[in-house]
Phi, psi and omega in degrees: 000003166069214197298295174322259169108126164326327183282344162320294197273004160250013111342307183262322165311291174354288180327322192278323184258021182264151179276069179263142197265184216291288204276353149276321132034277164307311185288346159296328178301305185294332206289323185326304188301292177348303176280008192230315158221141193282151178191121169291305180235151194215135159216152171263150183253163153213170195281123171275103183275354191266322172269337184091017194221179174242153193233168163277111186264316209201128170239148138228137193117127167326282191253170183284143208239113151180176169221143209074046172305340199286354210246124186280186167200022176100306173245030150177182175263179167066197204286299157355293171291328175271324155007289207275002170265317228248332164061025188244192188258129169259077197288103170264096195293347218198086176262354161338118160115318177282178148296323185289311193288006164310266189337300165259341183102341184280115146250021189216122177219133188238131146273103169291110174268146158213111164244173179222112176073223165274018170264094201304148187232305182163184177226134186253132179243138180223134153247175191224154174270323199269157182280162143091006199271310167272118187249149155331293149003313187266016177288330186276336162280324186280349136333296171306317182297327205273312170297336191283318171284323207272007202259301196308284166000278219305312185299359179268331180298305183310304186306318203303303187338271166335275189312302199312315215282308154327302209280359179291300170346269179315317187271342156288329172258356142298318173289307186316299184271020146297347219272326181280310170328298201286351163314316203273311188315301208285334163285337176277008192259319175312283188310310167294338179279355192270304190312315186294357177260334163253052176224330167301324166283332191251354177240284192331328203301274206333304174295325178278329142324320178293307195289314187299300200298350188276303190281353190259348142357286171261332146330315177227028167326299217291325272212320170289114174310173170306290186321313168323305180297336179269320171285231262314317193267002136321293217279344193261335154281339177267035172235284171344292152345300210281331167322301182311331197287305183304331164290331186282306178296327175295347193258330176272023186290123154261335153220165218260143147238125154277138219227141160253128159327246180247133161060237190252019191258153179227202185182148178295151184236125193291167171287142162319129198271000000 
């Protein structure tokens, strides 16, 4: 496998199958590729589909490894931006001599696309200080290299994805069930509120009949026939009664319905006799 080596790509396999997160991810990558293919500075791109470009995500090495920067090419600058319109590998084995190894120090330069099928993923760039370090030859492996990385990325992306959306998830049905507890508060708050109007209408009337007929009693007991005194103790058994009645349907209530009172006030409405 030339420059590359087999043990890269069953390396990066491993990888796919450790549960490694968002932010270790690159540093994992890179540490693999570091025993495997030589490079003095590496910076990985990734794809922005909302902007349409490619970004710098992850360097090892003083600077971002690229070249032409000054020339856009539509979804980034430099060799990088055309990588990522052209998806093919850009290998320069021998830069002696140029501006960039003036510049950067590179005399060795690789371009990676990493896609999966036509899906752009991002681009990997590698220089070398020494010329002759990336050859032609090797294209179809840093091809290989390049899908491998760009398969690992994607599943990470997917899980990172996946996890935001659970935890969206977990705190929307936490909220649904505070929402339902307070649904629930507010109905026993009804349903109590119903009861207290209706023991206010169907016990209170009765009682305050009771309570009048008890004081003009003992106010005018002396003063009173017999006869008076028996319709008063009538009028005190049938209102008392009619208490016992309303208690007994409130003790046989199994579900609760509501009647209207006055206005928006409701009240239970007891069973039937």
């Amino acid at each position: 496998m030339g420059k590359v080596g087999y043990s890269l790509f069953h390396d990066i396999s491993n990888l796919m199958l450790e549960d490694v997160s968002w932010d270790k991810l690159f540093e994992s990558i890179f540490n693999i590729m570091e025993n495997t293919i030589s490079f003095t500075a590496c910076t990985l791109f990734l794809y922005d589909a909302k902007e349409d470009r490619i970004v710098p995500k992850y360097k090892r090495g003083n600077v971002i490894v690229d070249l032409v920067s000054d020339f856009d090419f539509g979804k980034g600058k430099g060799i990088a931006g055309w990588t990522s319109v052209n998806q093919r590998p850009i290998i320069l084995p021998s830069l002696e001599r140029t501006r960039a190894c003036q510049d950067n120090g590179f005399s060795s330069f690789l371009s990676i696309p990493l896609r999966i099928e036509n899906k752009l993923i991002g681009v990997l760039n590698l220089a070398h200080e020494r010329p002759e370090v990336y050859k032609l030859e090797y294209r179809k492996d840093y091809e290989t290299l390049g899908n491998y990385v760009a398969v690992l990325i994607e599943k990470v992306q997917m899980k990172s994805k996946l996890e935001k959306q659970n935890r969206i998830l977990k705190k929307t049905l936490r909220r649904l069930k505070d929402l339902q507890a307070e649904l629930v508060e507010k109905e026993k708050l009804a349903a109590i509120g119903e009861i207290v109007v209706t023991i206010n209408h169907e016990i209170n009337n009765p009682l305050t009949s009771i309570i009048n007929i008890a004081e003009i009693l003992e106010y005018s007991l002396p003063a009173l026939s017999i006869e008076k005194i028996r319709e008063s103790i009538r009028a005190i058994l049938e209102q008392s009664k009619r208490i016992r009645k309303v208690t007994y349907k409130l003790s046989q209530l199994r579900e609760l319905k509501d009647q209207k009172y006055f206005g928006d006030i409701k009240m239970i409405k007891l069973p039937e006799e």
